[in-house]
Backbone as numpy.savetxt, mean C-alpha at the origin, in Angstrom:
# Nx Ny Nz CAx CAy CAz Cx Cy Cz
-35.41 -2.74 41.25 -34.77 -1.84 40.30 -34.61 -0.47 40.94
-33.58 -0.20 40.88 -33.19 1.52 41.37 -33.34 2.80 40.54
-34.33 3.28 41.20 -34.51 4.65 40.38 -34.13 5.43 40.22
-33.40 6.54 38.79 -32.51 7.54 39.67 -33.21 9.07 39.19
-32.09 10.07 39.42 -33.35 11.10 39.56 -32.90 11.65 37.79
-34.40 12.51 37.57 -34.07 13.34 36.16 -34.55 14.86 35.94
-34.53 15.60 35.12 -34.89 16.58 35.32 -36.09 17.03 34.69
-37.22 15.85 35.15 -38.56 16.15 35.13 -39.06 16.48 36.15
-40.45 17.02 35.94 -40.94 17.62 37.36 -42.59 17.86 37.28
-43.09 17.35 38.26 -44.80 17.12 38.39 -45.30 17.89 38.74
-46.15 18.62 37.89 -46.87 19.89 38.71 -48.25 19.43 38.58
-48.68 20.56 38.80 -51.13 19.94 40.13 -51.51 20.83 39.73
-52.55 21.20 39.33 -53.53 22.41 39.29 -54.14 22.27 40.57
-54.29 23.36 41.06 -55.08 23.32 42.96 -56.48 22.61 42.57
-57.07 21.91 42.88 -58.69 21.48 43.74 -59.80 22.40 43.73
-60.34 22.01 43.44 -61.50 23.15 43.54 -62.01 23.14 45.05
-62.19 24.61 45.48 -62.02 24.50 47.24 -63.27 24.21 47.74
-64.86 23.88 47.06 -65.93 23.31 47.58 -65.52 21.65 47.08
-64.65 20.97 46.98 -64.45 19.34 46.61 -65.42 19.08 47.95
-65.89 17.76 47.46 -66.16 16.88 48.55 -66.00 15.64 47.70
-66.03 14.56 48.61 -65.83 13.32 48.33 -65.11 12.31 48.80
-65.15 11.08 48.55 -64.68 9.86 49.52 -62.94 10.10 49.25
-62.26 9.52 50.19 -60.96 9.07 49.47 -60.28 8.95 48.43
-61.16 7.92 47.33 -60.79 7.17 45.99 -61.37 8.64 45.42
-61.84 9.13 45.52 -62.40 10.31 44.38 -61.40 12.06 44.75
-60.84 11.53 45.81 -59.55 12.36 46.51 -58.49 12.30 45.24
-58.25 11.26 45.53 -57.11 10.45 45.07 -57.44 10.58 43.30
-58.26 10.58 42.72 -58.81 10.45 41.32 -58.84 12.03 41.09
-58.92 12.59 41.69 -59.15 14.26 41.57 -57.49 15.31 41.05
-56.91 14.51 42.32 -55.44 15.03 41.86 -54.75 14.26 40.86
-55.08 13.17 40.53 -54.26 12.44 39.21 -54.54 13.32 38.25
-56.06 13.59 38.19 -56.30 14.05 36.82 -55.61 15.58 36.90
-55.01 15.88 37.89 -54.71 17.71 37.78 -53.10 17.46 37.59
-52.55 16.07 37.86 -50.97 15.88 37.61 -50.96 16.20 36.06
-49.70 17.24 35.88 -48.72 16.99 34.48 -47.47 16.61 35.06
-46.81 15.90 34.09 -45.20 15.87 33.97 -44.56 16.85 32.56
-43.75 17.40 33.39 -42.94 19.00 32.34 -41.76 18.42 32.76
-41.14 18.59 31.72 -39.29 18.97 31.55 -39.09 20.21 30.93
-37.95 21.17 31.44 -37.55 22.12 31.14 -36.72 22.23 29.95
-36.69 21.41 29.12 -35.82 21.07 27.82 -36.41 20.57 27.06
-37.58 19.90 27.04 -38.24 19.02 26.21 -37.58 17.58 26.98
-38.38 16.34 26.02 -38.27 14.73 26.50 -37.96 14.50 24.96
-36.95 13.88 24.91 -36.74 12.64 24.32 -36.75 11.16 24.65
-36.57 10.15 24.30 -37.11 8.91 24.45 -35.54 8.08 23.07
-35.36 7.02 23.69 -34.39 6.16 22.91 -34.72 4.74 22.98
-35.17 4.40 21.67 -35.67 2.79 21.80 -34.25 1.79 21.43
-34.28 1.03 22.28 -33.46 -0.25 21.53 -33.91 -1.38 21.18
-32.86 -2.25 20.57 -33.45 -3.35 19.63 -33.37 -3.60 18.58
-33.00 -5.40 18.14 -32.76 -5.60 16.61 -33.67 -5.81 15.44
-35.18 -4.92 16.32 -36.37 -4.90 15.59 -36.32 -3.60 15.22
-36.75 -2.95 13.93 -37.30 -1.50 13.60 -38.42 -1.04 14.33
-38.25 0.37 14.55 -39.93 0.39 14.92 -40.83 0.99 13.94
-41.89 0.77 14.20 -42.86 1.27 13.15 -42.94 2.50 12.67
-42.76 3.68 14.10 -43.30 4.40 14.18 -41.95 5.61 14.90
-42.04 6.71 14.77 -40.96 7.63 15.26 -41.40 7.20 17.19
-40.47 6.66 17.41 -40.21 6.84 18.83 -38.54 7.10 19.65
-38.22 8.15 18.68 -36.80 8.86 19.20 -35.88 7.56 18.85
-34.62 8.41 18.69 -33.75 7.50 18.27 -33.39 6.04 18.61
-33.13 5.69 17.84 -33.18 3.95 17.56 -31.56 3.37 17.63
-31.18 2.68 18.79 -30.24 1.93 18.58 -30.22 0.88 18.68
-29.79 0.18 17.40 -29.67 -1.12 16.80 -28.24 -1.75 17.19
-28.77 -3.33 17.39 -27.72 -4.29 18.19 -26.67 -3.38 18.78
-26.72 -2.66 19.66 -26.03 -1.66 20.69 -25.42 -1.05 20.00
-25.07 -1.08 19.04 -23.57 0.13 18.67 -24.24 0.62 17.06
-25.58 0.95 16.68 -25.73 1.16 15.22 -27.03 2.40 15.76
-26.93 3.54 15.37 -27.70 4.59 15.89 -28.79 5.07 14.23
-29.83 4.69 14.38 -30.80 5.46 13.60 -31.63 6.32 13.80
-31.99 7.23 12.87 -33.17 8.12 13.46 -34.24 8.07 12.93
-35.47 8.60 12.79 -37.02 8.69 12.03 -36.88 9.36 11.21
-37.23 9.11 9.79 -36.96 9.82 8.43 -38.82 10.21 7.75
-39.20 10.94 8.00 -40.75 11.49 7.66 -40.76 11.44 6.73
-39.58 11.54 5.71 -40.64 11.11 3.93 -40.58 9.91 3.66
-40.00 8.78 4.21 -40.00 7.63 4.23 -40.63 6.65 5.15
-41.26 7.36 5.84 -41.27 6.83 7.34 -40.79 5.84 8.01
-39.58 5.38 7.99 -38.98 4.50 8.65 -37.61 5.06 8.80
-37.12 4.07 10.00 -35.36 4.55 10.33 -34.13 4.20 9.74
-33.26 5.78 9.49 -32.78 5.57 8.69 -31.13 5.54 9.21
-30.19 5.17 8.67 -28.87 4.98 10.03 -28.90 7.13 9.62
-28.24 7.18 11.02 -27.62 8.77 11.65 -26.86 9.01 10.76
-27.31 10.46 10.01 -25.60 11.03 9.31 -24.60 11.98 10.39
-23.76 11.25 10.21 -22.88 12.14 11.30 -21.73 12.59 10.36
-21.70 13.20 9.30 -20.86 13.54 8.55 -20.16 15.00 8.99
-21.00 15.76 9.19 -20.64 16.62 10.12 -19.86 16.81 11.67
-19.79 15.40 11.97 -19.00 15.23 13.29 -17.59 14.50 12.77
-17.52 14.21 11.44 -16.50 13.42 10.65 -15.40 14.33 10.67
-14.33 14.10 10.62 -13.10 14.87 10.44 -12.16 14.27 8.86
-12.04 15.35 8.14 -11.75 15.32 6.87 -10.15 15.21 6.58
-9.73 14.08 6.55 -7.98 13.92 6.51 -7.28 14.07 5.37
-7.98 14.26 4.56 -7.23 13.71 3.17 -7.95 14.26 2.01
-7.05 14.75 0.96 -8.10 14.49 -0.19 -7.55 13.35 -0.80
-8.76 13.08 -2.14 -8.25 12.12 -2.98 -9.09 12.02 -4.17
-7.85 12.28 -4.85 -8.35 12.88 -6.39 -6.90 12.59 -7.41
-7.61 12.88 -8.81 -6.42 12.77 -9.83 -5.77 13.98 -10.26
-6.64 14.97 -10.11 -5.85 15.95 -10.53 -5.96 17.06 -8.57
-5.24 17.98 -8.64 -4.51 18.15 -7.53 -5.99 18.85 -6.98
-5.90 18.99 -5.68 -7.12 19.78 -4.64 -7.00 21.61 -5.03
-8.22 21.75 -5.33 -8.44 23.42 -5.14 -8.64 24.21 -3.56
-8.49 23.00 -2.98 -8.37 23.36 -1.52 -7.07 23.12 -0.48
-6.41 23.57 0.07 -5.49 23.05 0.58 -5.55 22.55 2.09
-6.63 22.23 2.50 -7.15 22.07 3.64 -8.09 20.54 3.95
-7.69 19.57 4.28 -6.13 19.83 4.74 -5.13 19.63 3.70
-3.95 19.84 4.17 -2.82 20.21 3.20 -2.41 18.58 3.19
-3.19 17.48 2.66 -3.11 16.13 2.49 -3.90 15.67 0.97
-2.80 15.07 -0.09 -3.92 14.91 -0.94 -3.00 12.98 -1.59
-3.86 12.30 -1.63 -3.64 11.28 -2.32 -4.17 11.10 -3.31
-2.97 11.35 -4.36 -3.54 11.51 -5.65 -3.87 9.54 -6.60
-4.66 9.50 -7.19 -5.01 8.40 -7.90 -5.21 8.50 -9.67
-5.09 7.69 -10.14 -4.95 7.76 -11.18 -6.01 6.16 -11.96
-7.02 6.17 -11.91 -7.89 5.29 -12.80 -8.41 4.15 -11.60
-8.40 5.30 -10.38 -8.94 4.04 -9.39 -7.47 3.69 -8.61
-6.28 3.62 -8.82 -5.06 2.91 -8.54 -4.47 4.12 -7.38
-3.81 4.23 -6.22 -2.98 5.17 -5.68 -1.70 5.38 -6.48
-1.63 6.74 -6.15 -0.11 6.99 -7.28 0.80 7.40 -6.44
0.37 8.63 -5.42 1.51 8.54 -4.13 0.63 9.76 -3.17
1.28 10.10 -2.10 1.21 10.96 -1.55 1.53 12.41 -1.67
0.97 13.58 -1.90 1.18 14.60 -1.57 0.97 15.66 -0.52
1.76 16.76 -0.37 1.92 17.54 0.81 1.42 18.85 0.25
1.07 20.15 1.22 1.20 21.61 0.71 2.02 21.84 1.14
3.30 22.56 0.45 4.52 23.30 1.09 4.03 24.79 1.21
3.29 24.83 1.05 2.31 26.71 1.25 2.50 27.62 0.09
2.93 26.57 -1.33 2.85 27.14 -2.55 2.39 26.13 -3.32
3.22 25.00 -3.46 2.60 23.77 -4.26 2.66 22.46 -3.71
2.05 21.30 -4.41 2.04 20.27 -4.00 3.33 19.34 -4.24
3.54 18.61 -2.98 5.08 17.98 -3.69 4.97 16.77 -3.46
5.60 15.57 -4.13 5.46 14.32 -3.64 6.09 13.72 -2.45
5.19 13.03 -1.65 6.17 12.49 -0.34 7.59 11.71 -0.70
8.62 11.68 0.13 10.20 11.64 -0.02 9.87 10.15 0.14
9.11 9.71 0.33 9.06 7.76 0.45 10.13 6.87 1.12
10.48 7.43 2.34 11.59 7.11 2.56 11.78 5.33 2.44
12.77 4.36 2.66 12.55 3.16 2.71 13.23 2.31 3.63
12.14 1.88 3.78 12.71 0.84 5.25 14.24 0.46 5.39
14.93 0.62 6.38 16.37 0.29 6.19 16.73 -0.72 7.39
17.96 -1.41 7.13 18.22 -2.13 8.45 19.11 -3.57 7.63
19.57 -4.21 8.71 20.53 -5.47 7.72 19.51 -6.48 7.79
20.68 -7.17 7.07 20.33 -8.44 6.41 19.29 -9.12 7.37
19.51 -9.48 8.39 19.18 -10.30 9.34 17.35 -9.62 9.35
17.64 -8.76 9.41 16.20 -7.88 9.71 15.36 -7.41 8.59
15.82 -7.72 7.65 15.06 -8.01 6.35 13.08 -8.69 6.95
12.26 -7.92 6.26 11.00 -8.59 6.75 10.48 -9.87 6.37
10.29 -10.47 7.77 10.23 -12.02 7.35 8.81 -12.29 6.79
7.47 -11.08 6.39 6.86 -12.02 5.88 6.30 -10.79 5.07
6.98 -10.39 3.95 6.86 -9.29 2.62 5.75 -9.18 2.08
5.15 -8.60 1.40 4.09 -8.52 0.12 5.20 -8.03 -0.82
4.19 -8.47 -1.87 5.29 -8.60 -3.11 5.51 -6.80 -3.53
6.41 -6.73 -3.87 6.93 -5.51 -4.60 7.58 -4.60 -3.17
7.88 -5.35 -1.93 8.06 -4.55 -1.01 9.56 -4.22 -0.79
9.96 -2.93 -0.42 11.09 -2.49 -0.63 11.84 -2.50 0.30
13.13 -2.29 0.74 13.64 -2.96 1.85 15.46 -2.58 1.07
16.01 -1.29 2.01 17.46 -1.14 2.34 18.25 -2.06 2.93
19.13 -2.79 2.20 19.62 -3.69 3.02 21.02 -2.74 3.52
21.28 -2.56 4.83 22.36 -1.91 4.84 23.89 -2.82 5.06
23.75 -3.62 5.24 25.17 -4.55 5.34 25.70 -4.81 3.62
24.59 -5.19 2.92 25.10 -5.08 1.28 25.36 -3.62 1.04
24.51 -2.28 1.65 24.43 -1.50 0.97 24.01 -1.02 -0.36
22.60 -1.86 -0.65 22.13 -1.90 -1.75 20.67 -2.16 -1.41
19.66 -1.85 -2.43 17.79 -1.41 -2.23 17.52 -2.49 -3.16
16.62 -3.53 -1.98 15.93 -4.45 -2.55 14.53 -4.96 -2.65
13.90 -5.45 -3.05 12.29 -5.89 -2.97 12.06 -7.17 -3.39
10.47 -7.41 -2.67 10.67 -8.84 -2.65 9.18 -8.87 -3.98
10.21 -9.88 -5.36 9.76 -9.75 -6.70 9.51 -11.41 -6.78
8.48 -11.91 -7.01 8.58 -13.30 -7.58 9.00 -14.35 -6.37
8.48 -13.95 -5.46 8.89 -14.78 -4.02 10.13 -14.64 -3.69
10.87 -13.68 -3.74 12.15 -13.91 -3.27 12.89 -12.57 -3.52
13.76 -11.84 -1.87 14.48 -10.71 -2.63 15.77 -10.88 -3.30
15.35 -9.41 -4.55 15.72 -9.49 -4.91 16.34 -8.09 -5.23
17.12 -7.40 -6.14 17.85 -5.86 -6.45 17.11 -5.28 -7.05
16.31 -4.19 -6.95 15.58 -3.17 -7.75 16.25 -2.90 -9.02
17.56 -2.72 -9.06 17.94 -2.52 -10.50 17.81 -3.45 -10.99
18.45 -3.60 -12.61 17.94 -4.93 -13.57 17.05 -5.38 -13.77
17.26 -5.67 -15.36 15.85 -6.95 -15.69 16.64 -8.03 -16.06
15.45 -9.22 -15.86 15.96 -10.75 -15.76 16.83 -10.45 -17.80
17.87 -11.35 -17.31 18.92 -11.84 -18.42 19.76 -10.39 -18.30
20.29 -9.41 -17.44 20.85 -8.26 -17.59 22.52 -8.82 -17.17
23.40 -8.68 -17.42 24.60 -9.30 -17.52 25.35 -8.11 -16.40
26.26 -8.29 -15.07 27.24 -7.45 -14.46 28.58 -8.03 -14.43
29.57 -7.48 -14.44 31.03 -7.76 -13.43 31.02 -7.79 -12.29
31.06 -8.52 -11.37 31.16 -8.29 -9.57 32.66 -8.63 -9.30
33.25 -7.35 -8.77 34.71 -8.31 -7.88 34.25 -8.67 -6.96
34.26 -9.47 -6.35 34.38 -10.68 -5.29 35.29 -11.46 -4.96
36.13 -11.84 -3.95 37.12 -13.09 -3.85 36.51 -14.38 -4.59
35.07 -14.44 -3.61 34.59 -15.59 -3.93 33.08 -15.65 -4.43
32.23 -16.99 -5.53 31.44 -16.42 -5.96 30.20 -16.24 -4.64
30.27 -16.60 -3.52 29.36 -16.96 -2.79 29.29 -15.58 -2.33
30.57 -14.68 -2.19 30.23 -12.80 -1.79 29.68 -12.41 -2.65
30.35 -12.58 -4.23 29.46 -12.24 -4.98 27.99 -12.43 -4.64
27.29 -13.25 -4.96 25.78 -13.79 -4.65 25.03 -12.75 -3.74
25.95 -12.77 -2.73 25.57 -12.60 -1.44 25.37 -10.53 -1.33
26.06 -10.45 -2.45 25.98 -8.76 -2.14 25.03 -8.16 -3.33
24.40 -9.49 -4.57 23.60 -9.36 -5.31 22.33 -10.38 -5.56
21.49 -9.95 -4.29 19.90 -10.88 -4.58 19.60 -10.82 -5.63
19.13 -12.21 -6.30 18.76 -12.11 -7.30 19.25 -12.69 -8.37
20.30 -12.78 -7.96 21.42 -12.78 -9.25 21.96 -14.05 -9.04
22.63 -14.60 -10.38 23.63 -16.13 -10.20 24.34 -15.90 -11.33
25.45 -16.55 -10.71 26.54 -16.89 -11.29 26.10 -16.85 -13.22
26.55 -16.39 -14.02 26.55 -17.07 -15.71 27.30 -18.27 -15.62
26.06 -19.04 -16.50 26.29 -20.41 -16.83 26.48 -21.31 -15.90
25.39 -21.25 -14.62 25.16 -22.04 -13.47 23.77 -23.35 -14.16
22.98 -22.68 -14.56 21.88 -23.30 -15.15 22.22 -23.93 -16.11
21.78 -25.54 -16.42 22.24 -26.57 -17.12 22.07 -26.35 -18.47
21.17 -25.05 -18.72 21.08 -24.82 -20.40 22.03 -23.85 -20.88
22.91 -23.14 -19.49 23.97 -22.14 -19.69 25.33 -22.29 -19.73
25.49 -24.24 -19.21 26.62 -24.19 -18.95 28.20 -24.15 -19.39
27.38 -24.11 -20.93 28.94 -23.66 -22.39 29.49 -22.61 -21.87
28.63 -22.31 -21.74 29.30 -20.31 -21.36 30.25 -19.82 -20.36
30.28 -21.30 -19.76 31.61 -20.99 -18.88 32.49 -20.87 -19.08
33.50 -19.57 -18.68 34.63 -19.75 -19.28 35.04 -19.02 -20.35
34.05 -18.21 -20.89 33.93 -17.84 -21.81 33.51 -16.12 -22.12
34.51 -15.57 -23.11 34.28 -14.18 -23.16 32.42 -13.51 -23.46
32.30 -12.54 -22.75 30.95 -11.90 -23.38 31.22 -11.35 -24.48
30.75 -11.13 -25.69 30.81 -10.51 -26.67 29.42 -9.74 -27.31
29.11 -9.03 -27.69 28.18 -8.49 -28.78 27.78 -9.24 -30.01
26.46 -9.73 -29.95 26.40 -11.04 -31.29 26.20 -9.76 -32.15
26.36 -10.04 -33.43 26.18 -8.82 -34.84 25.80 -9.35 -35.60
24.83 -10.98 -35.37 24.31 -11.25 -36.53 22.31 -11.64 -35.76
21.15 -11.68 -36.47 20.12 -11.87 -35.51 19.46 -12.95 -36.36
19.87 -14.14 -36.01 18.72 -15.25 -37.33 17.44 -15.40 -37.07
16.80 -14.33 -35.97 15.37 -14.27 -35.52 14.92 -13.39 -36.42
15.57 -12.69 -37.19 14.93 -11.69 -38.43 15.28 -12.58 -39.99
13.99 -12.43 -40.83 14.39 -12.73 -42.13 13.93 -11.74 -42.78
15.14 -11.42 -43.89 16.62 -12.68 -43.92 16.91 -11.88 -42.65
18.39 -12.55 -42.21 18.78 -12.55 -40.97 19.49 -11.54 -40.93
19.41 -10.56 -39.75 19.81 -9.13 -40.21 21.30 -8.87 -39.02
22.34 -8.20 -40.30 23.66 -8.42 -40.08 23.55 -6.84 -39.34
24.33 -6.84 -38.14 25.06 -5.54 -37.86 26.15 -4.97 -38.16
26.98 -3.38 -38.42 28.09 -3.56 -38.98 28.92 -3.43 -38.22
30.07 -4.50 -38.82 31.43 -4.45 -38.10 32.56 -4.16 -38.75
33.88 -4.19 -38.28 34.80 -3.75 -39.08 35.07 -4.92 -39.86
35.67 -4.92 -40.95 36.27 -5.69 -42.15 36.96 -7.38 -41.35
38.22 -7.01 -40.31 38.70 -7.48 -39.47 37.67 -8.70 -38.71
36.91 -8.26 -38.41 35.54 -8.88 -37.72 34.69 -10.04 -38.38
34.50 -11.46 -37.69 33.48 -11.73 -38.00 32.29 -11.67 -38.21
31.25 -12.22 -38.71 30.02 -12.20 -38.39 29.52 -12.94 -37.03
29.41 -12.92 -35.93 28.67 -13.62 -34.47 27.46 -13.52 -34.60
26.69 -14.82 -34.83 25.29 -14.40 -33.43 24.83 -15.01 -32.03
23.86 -14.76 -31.49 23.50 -15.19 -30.38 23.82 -16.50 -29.82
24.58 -16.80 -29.07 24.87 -18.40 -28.44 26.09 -19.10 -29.63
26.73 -18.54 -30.52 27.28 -18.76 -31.33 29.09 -19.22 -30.59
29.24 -20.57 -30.42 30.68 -20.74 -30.12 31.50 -20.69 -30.81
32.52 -19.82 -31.02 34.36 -20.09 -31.62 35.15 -19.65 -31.20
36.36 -19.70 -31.84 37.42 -18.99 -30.92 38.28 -20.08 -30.01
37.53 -21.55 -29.76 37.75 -22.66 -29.08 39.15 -22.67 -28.43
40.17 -23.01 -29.86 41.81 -22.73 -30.00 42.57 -21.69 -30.00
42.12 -20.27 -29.53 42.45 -19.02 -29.55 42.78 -18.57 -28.51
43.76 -18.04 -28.31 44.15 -17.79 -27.11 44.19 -16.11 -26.74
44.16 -15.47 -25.69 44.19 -13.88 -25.44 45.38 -13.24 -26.68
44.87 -12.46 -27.42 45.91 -11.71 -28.62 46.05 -10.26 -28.05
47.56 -9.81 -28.54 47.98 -8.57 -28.07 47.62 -7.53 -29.57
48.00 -6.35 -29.34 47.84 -5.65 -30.72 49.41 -6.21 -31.85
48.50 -6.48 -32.92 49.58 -6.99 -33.91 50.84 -5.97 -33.83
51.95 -6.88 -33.87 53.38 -6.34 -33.76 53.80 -6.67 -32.45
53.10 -6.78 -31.47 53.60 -6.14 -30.13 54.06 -7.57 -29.34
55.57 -7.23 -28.74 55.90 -8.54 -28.51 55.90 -8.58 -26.92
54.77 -8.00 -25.92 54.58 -7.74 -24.56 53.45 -9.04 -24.69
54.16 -9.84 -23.53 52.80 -10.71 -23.36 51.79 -10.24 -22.50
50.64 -11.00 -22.25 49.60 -10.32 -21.40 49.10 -11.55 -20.84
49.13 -11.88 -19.16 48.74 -12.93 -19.33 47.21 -12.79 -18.63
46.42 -13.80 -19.44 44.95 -13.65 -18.10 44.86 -13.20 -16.93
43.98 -12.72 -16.48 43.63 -12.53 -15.09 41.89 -12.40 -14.68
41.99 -13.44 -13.89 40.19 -13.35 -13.56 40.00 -12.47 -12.23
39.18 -11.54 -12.64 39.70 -10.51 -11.71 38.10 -9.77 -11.15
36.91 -10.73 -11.92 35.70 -10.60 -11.64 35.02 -11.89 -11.61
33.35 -11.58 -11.39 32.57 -12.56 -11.56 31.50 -12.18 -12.68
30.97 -12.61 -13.26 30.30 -12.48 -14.49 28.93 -12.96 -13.71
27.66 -11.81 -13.50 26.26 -12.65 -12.76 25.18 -12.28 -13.91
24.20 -12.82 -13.70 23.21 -12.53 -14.55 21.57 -12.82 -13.91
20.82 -11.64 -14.13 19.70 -11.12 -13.25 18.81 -11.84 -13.35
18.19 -12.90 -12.31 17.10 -13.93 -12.88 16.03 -13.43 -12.95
């Protein structure tokens, strides 16, 4: 084993100058006059995945866990190094009386609510910017509620219920899409399908949207008002079957259809 050097140092008290004696009592004479001094003091560092009993200078446990000797407890206790810690953040619900650092993540019942900044007067919320990029580069493996610019649609989406989908709308929300075809349609609205694709929807093809004005989920069943002219409609209610597009009475300009959208609805 190789020894190396430290900055201890052995000093002798001189001999008393009538000594006599053999060799071994030579030799026994100056041991007992050796000290060892360090100019700093000695510390000592035990290792091991045993405690020790007793204060013998700091203690490091399975190599990387540093304890020290705690005298009202007497045993080792892990190192506070809180003071060597660097403080990044606050985090609190209501805003920091400190602005230092000028980082605060505010929470609200345990939950994160967002990020804030010091602008060197008040706190403002971070701009959240959101991931952008096309279709293709959409992230192939999301957590749910994750947000995502699609820039080839040009529209902000997240991935809701396994699958993205359009931040705007709630499921059953009714749009117009022009599209040539319904598959652009689709394609420029995640999320969304065609009205009256689903086998419990498929009357509805074909068929005008209207405002129902009658609700038989209320009793009695509660009428909305319409003009005189007007039937009573409610919800899922078919007629009109034999009716064809009407102009304003008198008017002898025909008008003929034109499908000139797509009708989607938000799953």
């Amino acid at each position: 084993m190789s020894l190396q050097d430290t900055n201890l140092a052995i000093e002798s008290a001189p001999l008393p100058a009538h000594f006599q004696g053999y060799p071994h009592e030579l030799q026994a004479a100056i041991v007992a006059r050796l000290k060892i001094k360090s100019p700093s003091g000695l510390v000592f560092v035990v290792s091991g995945d045993a405690e020790p009993v007793s204060n013998q200078g700091p203690w490091l446990k399975e190599g990387d866990k540093w304890y020290v000797w705690d005298e009202s407890t007497k045993r080792y206790i892990p190192q506070n190094i809180s003071d060597s810690e660097t403080f990044w953040f606050h985090v609190s619900e209501t805003a920091p009386t400190s602005t230092t650092p000028a980082v605060w993540l505010k929470v609200k019942n345990g939950r994160p609510v967002d990020w804030y900044f010091w602008n060197g007067n008040v706190w403002v919320p971070s701009m959240q910017i959101v991931q952008a990029g096309t279709t293709a580069n959409r992230p192939t493996d999301p957590v749910a509620l994750q947000r995502y610019y699609d820039t080839d649609i040009g529209c902000e989406i997240w991935w809701e219920r396994t699958a993205w989908r359009t931040v705007s709308g709630s499921p059953g929300d009714i749009k117009h899409v022009l599209s040539e075809t319904a598959a652009e349609a689709l394609l420029l609205s995640p999320g969304w399908e065609i009205l009256g694709t689903a086998d419990a929807l498929k009357t509805w093809r074909g068929r005008t949207i209207s405002m129902a004005t009658r609700d038989p989920g209320a009793t009695p069943a509660k009428v909305f008002a319409v003009d005189a002219a007007i039937s009573q409609r409610q919800a899922h209610e078919v007629f009109g079957e034999t009716q064809g597009m009407k102009t304003l009475v008198g008017s002898a300009v025909t008008y003929p259809p034109t499908i000139s959208f797509w009708a989607l609805v938000k799953l």
